[in-house]
N, C-alpha and C positions, 0 to 999 in steps of 0.2 A: 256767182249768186247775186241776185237784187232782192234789195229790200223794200217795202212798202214806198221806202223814201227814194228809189231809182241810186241808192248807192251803192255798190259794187264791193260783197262781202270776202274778202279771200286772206283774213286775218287771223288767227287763232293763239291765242296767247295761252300758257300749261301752266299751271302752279302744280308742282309734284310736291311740295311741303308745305304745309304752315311753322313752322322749326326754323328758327334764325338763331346765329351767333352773336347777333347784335340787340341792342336794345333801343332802335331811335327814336326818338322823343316824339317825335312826330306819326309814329306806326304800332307803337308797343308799349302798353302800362308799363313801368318799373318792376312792380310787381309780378311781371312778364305776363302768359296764359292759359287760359284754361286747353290745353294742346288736346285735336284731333286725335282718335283713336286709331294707333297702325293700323286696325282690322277696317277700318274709314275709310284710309287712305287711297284713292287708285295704284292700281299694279303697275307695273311698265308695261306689262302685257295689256293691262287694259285702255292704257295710253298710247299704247301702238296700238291695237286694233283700233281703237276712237279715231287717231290723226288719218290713219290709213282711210276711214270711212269720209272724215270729213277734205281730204283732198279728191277727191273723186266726187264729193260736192262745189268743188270751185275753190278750194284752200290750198293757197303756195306759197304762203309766209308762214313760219311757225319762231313763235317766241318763245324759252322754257325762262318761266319766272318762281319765286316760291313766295314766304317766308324767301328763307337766300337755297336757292337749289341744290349747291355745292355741298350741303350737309347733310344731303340724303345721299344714302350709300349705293353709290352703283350707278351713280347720273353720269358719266363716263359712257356707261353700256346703253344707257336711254338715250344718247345722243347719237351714239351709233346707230342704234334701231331704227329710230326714225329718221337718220341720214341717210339710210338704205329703201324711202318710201319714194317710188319713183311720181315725178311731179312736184316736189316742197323745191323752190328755188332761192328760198333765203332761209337759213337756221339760225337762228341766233339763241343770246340766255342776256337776261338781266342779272348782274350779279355784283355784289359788294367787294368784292375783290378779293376778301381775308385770305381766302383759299386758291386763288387766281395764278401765285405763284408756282405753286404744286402741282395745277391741273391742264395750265393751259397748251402746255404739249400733246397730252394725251386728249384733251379737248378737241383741239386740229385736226389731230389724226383721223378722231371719231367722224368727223365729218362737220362740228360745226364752225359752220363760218365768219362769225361776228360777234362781241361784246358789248353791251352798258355796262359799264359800271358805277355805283355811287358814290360820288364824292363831293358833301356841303361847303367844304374850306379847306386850306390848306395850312390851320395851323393846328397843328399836332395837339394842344392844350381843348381848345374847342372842339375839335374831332371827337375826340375820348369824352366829352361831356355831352355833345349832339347822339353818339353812339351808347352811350354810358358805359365807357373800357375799354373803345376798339384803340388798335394802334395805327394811326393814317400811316405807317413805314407798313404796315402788311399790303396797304393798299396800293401804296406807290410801286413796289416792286412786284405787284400786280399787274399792274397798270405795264411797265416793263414787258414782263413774261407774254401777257397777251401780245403785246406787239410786234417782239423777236418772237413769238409763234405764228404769224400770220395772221390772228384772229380779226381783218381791220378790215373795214373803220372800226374802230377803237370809237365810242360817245361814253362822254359824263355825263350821266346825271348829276344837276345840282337843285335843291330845293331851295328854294329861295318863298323870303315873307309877301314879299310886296312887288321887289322892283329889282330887273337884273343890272341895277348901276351899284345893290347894296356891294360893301369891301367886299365881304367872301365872295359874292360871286363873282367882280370883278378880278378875282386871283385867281379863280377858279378857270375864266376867262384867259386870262394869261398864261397861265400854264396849260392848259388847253391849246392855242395857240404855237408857242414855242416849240411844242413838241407833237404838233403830228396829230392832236386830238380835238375830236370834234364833242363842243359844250354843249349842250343841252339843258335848257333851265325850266324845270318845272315848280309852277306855284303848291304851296301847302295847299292838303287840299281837306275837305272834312267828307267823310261820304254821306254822314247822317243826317247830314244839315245841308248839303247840296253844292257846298262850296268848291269850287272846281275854275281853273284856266287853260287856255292857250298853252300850248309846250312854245316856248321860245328855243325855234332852233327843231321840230319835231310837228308829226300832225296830233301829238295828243289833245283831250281837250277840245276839239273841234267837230260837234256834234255833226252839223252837216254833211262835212265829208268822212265819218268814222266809216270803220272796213271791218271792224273787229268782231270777234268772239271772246269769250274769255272761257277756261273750262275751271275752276278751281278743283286743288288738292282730294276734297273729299267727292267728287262726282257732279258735279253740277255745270249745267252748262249757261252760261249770261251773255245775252246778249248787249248789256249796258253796265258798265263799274256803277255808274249812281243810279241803279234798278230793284227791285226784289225780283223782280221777273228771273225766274230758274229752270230747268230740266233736270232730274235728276236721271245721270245715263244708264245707271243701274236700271233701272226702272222702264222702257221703253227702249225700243230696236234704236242704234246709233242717229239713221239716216232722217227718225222720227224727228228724234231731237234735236238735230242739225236745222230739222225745214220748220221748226215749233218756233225757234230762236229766231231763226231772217227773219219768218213772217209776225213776230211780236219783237223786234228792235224797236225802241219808240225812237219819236224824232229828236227829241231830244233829254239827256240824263238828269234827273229831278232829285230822290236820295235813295238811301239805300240802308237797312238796318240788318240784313243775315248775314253779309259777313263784313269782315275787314280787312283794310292793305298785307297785313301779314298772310292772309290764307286766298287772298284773291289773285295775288299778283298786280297789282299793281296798273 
């Protein structure tokens, strides 16, 4: 699919939750959120028919992002479904790792084929303060598991303030590095004030040549993360929504106040 802008759409990123186990300062008040309604939420079913529709429009990457995906129940059997969509040639999930341990055998199996995971620093003290609680060992031996499963490349995300020579992210670098794992440093970013970079290390960020879709948790389809522009897929034939979105991509991402990092994917 082409866009207005002769860019070449075959992206689609899924947030199947707004629901995380973490709380990071950077994506979620303390006081955590006002959470989507189950009866909101897309089915699997309807997230397979949707993928189903949208590669038959020109989609052969598909991303599963959330909130953290892993905590919705049954994402094991959503990754199988839609490994079984003939045409999707890269499957991947963005995911924090917590649960990485546990899953990523049965992840592989299902069919998919690649990991992000998050990781700001590698010291255990500011972990748990950037996450407020997590344990960076659930992460590390995450990080592990996906690897002796096959799930590689293996990328970290790392959020970084300003600049990727800060300490954390140079550790984050290095251990990246040392073991097999490719870094990726993305800027903080704000959706609602337009603030947004370059992925170092990644094509996020780069208006120009964006590829993507987004579909968020509750039914909506986005063409741009710093947009209000939406489709809701309940509401209109799949294939509607799909040619609504190319043909209203703008050229480039401005801001965006309907949703946020936890329920958009990121």
């Amino acid at each position: 699919m082409l866009d207005n802008y002769k860019r070449h759409i075959n992206y689609l990123r899924i947030s199947i939750t707004d629901r995380c186990n973490l709380r990071c300062v950077y994506c979620m008040p303390e006081e955590g959120i006002k959470q989507i309604s189950h009866n909101d939420i897309l089915s699997f079913e309807e997230i397979f028919e949707f993928t189903k529709e949208a590669v038959k429009a020109g989609i052969s990457k598909v991303r599963i992002t959330g909130g953290e995906p892993l905590v919705r129940k049954g994402a094991v059997n959503l990754v199988k479904m839609l490994a079984g969509i003939e045409g999707i040639e890269d499957l991947s999930m963005t995911t924090n790792g917590i649960f990485l341990a546990r899953y990523a055998k049965e992840l592989k199996e299902a069919g998919l084929h690649r990991v992000n995971i998050s990781l700001d620093t590698l010291s255990p003290e500011k972990y748990s303060a950037i996450t407020r609680g997590g344990n960076i060992q659930d992460v590390l031996a995450g990080i592990k598991a996906a690897q002796d499963a096959g799930l590689n490349p293996v990328k970290i995300n790392c959020v970084i303030a300003k600049s990727i020579d800060e300490p954390d992210a140079v550790e984050v670098k290095k251990y990246s590095d040392e073991n097999g794992l490719i870094a990726r440093f993305i800027y903080e970013m704000d959706i609602e004030k337009g603030e947004f970079g370059v992925v170092h290390g990644g094509s996020g960020g780069d208006c120009a040549n964006c590829n993507r879709l987004r579909l968020t948790s509750d039914g909506y389809l986005k063409p741009c993360l710093f947009s209000d522009i939406a489709f809701n897929i309940r509401q209109m034939p799949y294939e509607e929504a799909i040619a609504k979105a190319v043909d209203d991509k703008p050229a480039c991402g401005l801001s965006a106040n309907a949703h946020k990092f936890y329920n958009i994917g990121g």
